[in-house]
C-alpha positions as CSV (number, residue, x, y, z in Angstrom):
1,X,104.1,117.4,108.0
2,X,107.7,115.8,108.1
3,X,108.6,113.2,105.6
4,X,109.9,110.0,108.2
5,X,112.6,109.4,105.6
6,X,114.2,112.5,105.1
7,X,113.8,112.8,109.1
8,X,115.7,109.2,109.5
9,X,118.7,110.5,107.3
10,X,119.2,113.8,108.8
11,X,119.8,112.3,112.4
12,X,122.3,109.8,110.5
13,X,123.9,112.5,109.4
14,X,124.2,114.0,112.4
15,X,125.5,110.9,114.2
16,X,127.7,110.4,111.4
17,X,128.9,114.1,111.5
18,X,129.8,113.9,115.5
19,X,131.5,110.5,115.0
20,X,133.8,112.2,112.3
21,X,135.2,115.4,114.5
22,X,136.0,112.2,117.4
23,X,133.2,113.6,119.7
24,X,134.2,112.3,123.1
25,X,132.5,109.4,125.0
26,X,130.2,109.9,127.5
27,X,131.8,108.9,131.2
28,X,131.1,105.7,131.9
29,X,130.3,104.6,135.6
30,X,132.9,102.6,137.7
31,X,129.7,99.7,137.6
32,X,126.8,98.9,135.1
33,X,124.5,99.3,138.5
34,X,121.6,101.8,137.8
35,X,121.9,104.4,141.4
36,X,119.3,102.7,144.0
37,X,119.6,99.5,142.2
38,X,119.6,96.3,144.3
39,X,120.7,93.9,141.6
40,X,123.9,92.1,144.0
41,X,121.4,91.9,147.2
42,X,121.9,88.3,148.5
43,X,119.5,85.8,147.5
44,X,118.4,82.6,148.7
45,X,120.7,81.0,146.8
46,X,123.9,80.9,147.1
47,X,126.5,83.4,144.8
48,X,130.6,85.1,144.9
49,X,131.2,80.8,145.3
50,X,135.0,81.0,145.2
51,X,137.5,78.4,145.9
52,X,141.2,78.8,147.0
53,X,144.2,76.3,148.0
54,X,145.2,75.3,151.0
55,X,148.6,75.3,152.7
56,X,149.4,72.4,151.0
57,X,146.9,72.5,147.5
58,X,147.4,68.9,147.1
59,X,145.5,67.9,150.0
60,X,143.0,70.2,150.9
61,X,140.9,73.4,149.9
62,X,138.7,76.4,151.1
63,X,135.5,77.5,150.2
64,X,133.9,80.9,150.1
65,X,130.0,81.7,149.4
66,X,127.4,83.9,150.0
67,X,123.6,84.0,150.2
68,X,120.8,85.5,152.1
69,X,121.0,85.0,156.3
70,X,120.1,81.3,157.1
71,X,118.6,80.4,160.4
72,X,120.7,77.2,160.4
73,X,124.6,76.5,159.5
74,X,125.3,76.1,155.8
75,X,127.0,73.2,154.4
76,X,129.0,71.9,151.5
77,X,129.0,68.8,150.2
78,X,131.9,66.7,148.3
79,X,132.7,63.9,146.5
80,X,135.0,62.5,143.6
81,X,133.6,63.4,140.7
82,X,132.7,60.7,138.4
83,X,130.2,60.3,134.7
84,X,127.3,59.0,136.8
85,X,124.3,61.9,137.7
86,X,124.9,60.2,141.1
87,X,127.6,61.8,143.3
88,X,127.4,58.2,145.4
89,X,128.7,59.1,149.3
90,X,128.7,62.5,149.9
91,X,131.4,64.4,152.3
92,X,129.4,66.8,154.5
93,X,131.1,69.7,155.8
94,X,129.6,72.3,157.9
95,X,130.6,76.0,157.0
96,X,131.3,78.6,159.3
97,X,129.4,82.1,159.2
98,X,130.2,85.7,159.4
99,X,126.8,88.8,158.5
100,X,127.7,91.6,156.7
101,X,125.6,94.6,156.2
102,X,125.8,96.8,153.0
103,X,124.2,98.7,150.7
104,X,122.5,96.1,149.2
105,X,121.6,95.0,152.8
106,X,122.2,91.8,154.8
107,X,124.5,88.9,153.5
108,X,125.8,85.5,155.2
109,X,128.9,84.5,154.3
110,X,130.1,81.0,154.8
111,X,133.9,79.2,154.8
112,X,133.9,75.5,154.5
113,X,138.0,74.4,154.8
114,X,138.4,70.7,153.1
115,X,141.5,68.6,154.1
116,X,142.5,64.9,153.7
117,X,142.0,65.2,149.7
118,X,144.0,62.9,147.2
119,X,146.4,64.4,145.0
120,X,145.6,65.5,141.7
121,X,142.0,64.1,141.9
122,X,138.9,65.3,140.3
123,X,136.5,66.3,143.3
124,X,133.0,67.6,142.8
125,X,131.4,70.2,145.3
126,X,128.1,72.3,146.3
127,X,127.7,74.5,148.6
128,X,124.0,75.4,150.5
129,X,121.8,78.5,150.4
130,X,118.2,79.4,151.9
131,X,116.6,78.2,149.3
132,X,118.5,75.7,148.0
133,X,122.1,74.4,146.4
134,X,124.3,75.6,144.2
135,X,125.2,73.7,141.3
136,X,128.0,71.1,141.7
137,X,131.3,72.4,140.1
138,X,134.5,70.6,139.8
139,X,138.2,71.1,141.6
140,X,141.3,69.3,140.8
141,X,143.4,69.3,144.1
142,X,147.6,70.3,143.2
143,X,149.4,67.2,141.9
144,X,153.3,66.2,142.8
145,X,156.3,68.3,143.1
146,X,157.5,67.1,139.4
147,X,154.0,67.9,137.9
148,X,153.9,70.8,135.5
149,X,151.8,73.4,136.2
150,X,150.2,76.7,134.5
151,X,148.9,79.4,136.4
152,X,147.6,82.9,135.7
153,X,148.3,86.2,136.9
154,X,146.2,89.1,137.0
155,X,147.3,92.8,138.1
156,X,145.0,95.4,139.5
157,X,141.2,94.7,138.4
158,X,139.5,97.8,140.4
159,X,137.5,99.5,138.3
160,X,134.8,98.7,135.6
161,X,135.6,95.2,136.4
162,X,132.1,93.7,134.7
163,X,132.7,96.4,131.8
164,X,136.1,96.0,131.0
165,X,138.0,93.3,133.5
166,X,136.4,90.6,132.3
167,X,137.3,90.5,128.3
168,X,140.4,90.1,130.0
169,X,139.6,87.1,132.4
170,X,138.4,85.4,129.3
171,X,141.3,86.2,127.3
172,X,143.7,84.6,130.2
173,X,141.5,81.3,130.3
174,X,140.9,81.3,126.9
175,X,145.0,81.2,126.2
176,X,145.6,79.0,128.9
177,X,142.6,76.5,129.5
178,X,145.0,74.3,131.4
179,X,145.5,76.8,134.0
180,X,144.9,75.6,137.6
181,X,145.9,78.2,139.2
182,X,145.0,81.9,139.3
183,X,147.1,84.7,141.1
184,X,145.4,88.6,141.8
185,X,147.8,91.7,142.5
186,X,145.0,93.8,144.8
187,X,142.7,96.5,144.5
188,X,140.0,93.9,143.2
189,X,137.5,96.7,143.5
190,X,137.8,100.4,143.9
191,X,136.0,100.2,147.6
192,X,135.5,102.7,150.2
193,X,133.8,102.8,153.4
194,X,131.1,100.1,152.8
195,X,129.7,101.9,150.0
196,X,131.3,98.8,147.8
197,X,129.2,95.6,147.5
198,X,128.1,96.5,143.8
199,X,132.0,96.6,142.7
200,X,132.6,93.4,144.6
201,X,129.4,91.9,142.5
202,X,130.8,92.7,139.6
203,X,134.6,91.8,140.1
204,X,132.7,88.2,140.9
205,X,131.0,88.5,138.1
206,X,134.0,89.1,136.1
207,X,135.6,86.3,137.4
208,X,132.4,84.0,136.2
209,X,133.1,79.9,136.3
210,X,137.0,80.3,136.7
211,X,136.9,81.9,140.9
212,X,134.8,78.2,142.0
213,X,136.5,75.8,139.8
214,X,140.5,77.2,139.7
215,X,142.3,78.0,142.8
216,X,142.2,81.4,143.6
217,X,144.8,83.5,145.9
218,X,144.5,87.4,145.9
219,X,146.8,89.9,147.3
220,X,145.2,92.6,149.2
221,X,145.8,96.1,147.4
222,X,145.4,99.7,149.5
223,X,142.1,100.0,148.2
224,X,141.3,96.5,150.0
225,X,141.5,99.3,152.9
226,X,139.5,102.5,154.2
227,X,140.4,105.9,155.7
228,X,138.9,105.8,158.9
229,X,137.7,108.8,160.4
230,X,139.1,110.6,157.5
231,X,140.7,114.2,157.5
232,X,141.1,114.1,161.5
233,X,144.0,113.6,164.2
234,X,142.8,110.1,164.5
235,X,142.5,108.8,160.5
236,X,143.7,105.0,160.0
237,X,143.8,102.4,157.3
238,X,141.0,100.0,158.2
239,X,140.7,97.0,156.0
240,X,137.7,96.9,154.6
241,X,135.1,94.4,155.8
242,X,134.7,92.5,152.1
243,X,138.3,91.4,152.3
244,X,137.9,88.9,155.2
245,X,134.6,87.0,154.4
246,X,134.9,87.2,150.5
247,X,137.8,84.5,150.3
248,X,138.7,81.3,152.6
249,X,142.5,82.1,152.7
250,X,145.3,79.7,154.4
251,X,145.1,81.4,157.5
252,X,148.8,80.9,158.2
253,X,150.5,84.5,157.8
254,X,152.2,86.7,160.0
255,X,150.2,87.6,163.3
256,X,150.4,91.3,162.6
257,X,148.6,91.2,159.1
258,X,147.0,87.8,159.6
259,X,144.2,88.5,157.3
260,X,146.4,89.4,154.5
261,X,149.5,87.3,154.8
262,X,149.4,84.0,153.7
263,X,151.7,81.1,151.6
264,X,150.8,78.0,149.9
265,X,152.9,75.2,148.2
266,X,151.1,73.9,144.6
267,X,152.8,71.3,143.0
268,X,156.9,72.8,142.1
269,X,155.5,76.4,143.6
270,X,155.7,78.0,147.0
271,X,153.8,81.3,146.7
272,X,153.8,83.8,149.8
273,X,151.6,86.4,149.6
274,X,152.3,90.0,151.6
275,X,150.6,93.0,152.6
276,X,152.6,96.2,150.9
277,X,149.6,98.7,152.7
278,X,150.0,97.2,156.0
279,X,153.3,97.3,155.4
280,X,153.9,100.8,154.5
281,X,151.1,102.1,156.3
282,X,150.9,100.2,159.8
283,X,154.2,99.9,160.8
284,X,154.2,95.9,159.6
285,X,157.3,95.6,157.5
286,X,159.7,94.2,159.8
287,X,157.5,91.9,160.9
288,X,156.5,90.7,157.5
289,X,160.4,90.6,156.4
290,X,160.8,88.3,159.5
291,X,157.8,85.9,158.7
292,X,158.7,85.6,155.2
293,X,162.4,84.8,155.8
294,X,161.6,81.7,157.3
295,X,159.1,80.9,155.2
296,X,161.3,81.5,152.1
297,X,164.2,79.6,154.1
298,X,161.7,76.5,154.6
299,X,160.5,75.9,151.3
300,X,162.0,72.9,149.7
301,X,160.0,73.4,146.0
302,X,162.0,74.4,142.8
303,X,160.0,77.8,142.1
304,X,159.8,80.5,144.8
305,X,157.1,83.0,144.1
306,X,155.6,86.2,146.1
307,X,153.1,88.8,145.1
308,X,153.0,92.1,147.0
309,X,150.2,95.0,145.8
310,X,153.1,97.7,146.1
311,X,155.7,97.6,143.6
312,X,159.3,97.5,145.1
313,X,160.6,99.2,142.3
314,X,158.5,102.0,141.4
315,X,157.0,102.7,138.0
316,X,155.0,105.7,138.6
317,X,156.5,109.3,139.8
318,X,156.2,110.2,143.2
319,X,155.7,106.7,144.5
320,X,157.4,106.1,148.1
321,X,158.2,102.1,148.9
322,X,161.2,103.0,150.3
323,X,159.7,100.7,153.5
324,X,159.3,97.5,151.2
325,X,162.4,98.0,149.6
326,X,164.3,98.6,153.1
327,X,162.9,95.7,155.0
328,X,161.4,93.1,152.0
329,X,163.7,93.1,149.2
330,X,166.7,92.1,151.0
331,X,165.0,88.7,152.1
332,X,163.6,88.2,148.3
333,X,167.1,88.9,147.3
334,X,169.1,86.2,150.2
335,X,166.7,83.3,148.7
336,X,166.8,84.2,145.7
337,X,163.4,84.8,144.7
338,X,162.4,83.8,141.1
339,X,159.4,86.0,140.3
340,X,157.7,88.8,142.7
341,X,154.4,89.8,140.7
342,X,153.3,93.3,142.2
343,X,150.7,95.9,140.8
344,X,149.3,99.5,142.2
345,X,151.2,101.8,139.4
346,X,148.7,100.5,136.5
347,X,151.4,100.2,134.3
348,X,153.5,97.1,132.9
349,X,157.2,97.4,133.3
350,X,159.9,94.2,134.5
351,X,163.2,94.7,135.7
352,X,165.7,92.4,137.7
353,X,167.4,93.1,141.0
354,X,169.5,95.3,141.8
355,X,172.8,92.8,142.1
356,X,171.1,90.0,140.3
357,X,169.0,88.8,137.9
358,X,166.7,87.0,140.0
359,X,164.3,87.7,141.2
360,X,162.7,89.1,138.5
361,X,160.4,92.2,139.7
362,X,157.4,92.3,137.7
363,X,154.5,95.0,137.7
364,X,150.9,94.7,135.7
365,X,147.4,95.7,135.2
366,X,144.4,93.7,134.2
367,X,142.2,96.9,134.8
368,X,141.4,100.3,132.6
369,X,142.3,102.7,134.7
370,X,145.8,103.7,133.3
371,X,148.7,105.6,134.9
372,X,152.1,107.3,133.1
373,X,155.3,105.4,133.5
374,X,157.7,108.1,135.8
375,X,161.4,108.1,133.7
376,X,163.1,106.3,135.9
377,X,161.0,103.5,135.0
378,X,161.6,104.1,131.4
379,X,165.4,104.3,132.3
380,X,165.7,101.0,134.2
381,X,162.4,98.6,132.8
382,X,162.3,97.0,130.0
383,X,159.6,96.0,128.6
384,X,157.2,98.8,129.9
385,X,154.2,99.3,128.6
386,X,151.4,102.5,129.3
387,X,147.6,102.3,128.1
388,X,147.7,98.9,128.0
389,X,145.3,95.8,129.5
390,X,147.7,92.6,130.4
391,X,147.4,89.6,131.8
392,X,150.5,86.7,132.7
393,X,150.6,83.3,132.0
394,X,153.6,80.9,133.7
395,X,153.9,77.7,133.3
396,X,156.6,75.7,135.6
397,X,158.0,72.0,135.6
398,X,161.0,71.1,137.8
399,X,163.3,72.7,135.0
400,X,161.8,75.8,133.9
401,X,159.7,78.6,134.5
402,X,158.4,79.8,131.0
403,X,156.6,83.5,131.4
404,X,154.5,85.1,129.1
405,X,152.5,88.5,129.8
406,X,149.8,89.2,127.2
407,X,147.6,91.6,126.2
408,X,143.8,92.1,126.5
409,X,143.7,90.6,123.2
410,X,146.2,88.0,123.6
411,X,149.3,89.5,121.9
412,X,152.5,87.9,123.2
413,X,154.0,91.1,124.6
414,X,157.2,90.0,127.0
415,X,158.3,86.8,127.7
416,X,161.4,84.7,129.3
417,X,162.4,81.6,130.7
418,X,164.1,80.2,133.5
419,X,165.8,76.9,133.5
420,X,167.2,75.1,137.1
421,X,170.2,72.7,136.6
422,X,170.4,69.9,138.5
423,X,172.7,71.5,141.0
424,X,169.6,74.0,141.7
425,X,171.4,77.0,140.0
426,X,168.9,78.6,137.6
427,X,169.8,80.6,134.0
428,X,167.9,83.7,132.7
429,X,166.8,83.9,129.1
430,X,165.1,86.3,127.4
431,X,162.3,85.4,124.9
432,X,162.1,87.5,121.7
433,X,160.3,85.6,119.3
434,X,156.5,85.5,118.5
435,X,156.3,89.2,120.8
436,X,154.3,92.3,119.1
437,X,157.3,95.3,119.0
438,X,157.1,97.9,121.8
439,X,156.5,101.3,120.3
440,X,158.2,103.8,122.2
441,X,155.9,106.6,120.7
442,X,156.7,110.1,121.8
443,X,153.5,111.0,124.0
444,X,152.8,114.0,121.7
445,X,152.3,111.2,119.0
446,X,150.1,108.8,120.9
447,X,146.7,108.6,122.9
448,X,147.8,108.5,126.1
449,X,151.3,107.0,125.5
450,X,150.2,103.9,124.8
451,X,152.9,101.3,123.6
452,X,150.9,99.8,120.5
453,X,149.2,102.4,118.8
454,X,151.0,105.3,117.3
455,X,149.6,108.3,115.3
456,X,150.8,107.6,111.9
């Protein structure tokens, strides 16, 4: 008969032994879903509660929620948020409804759009399920023009967002509580051809408290879209059918991409959002470059700012946005763009324009999946960074623009400033101090490339 404790030490041993030769991994699955598992059905209650600005943040917001199919039209209730239990008189607002069918079956999903707000005020809101209400949260609607502000910017999320996004969600909030603002490159979620609701419970999941307290607006990435009728004369990008009734979005882009084209003014910021894959991929580009010129000639605020999925200047090899580059960048570069945040190439890499310094052309990644930076990247970026979870945080008055991208762990990686005269002419700094040192490792000498970890 076995002794148990000689037994015990000879499977340590063997653990330890595998450990020591750097035994691989097992793959680990794009969600923590177990196959045929139900766990993001819609309940009676509701959940994915996320909240984003309107056109003008300082007087209005939208709603978006989800929960089982009701019989009746859901509501949300408001009112300025005070120390008493008792929310006093309540704002009713009736949401409307859109079904979705998925995998995990049949889900409502309600927009409630709140206008006539006071500035920089403290509202409380809950929104109404089957079998009951959520619990209230709080939203501060966008102060003045002068006001400072902090925002957050994440790149592509996509995959093993629960997993692995979300350390990285934390890490943002926890470096800039203050935030009130959160911007999203695209590809939220891997997606597909419905097949998707588990990756879209999870990227909400990620996202926890900050998506219904913090004003949210997301670019649309390519895999916000679906090959249609795939591998035949007739395949098409299709946008998936997530994208449209997961957020309550301004509403006020460009007819041809009108679900994924939008622009917003918070406090010193006018952000316009764009749609690289319709873009490149429906023939939208000169429509888009039209819409955004007058948007961009319009905007009276200090800080212009627009995120595009599709980097204008690629990072990886064999990318084409020749299109974008053709038809957007010309507009960005007239006005004078400060910052456009892009993502797709899952690397980090920031260079300026081509006859300018602004705008600034910045690409990131909040996600694990991890490409290799082409060398024309190398040759014209700087910082770049491969192997490597990031996340931005800016921070903007009328007389700067202060940007910081960190890492998953919160190491100051790149930073700079921007600071307007009074004349409205703006100077470029770079900031050095307090960053980790990029290690330009040769690949031979690195897992994966990676810019902070040699082998020694």
């Amino acid at each position: 008969m076995p002794v148990p404790g000689k037994s015990w030490l000879l499977v340590v041993a063997m653990v330890g032994a595998a450990g020591a030769v750097g035994a691989a991994p097992a793959a680990e699955p794009n969600t923590q879903v177990p196959s045929g598992s139900r766990h993001y059905a819609a309940g009676d209650l509701p959940d994915r509660i996320v909240a984003s600005p309107a056109q003008d943040a300082s007087t209005g917001f939208s709603v978006a929620w989800r929960t089982s199919p009701l019989a009746t039209e859901a509501e949300l209730e408001l009112a300025i948020a005070g120390d008493s239990p008792d929310m006093g008189e309540l704002r009713r607002i009736t949401a409307g409804n859109r079904l979705l069918q998925t995998e995990n079956g049949p889900s409502q999903h309600h927009r409630a759009d709140i206008d006539g707000l006071q500035p920089d005020t403290l509202y409380a809101y809950r929104v109404q399920g089957k079998g009951g209400w959520s619990a209230w949260t709080h939203f501060r609607t966008a102060g003045a023009v002068s006001q400072p502000l902090t925002l957050l910017y994440f790149g592509d999320t996509q995959n093993k967002n629960l997993s692995h996004v979300s350390r990285v969600i934390r890490q943002g909030w926890q470096s800039a509580p203050e935030a009130r603002l959160v911007l999203f490159a695209g590809d939220l979620v891997s997606g597909g051809d419905g097949e998707d609701d588990n990756e879209w419970g999870e990227w909400f999941a990620a996202g926890g408290g900050l998506l219904p307290g913090t004003a949210i607006a997301p670019a649309a990435g390519n895999h916000e879209y679906f090959e249609e009728f795939e591998d035949t004369p007739q395949e098409r990008r299709v946008l998936g059918a997530h994208w449209p009734v997961s957020f309550a979005l301004p509403g006020n882009g460009v007819a041809a991409a009108a679900s994924t084209t939008y622009w917003f003014d918070y406090q010193g910021a006018r952000v316009v959002v764009l749609d690289g894959t319709s873009a490149l991929d429906l023939g939208t580009a000169t429509a888009q470059a039209r819409w955004l010129e007058g948007v961009l000639a319009a905007s009276t605020r200090p800080w212009n700012i627009v995120v595009v999925h599709q980097p204008l200047y690629p990072l990886r090899a064999e990318r084409d946005t020749s299109v974008l580059a053709g038809q957007i960048r010309p507009v960005l570069q007239h006005h004078k763009v400060d910052l456009v945040l892009q993502g797709h190439d899952h690397t980090y890499g920031r260079r300026a324009g081509d006859d300018a310094v602004l705008p600034q052309y910045i690409s990131s990644v909040a996600g694990p999946k991890q490409y290799r930076l082409s060398p024309q990247a190398r040759a014209t970026m700087r910082p770049v960074a491969e192997d490597t979870q990031l996340f931005q945080v800016l921070r903007l008055d009328g007389q700067q623009l202060s940007y910081e991208a960190r890492t998953a762990t919160g190491r100051l990686y790149d930073a700079f400033r921007i600071t307007r005269a009074a004349d409205g002419s703006k100077q470029f700094d770079e900031v050095t101090e307090g960053r980790i040192p990029q290690r330009d490792c040769p690949r031979a000498a690195s897992p994966k490339g990676r810019a902070d970890r040699c082998w020694e």
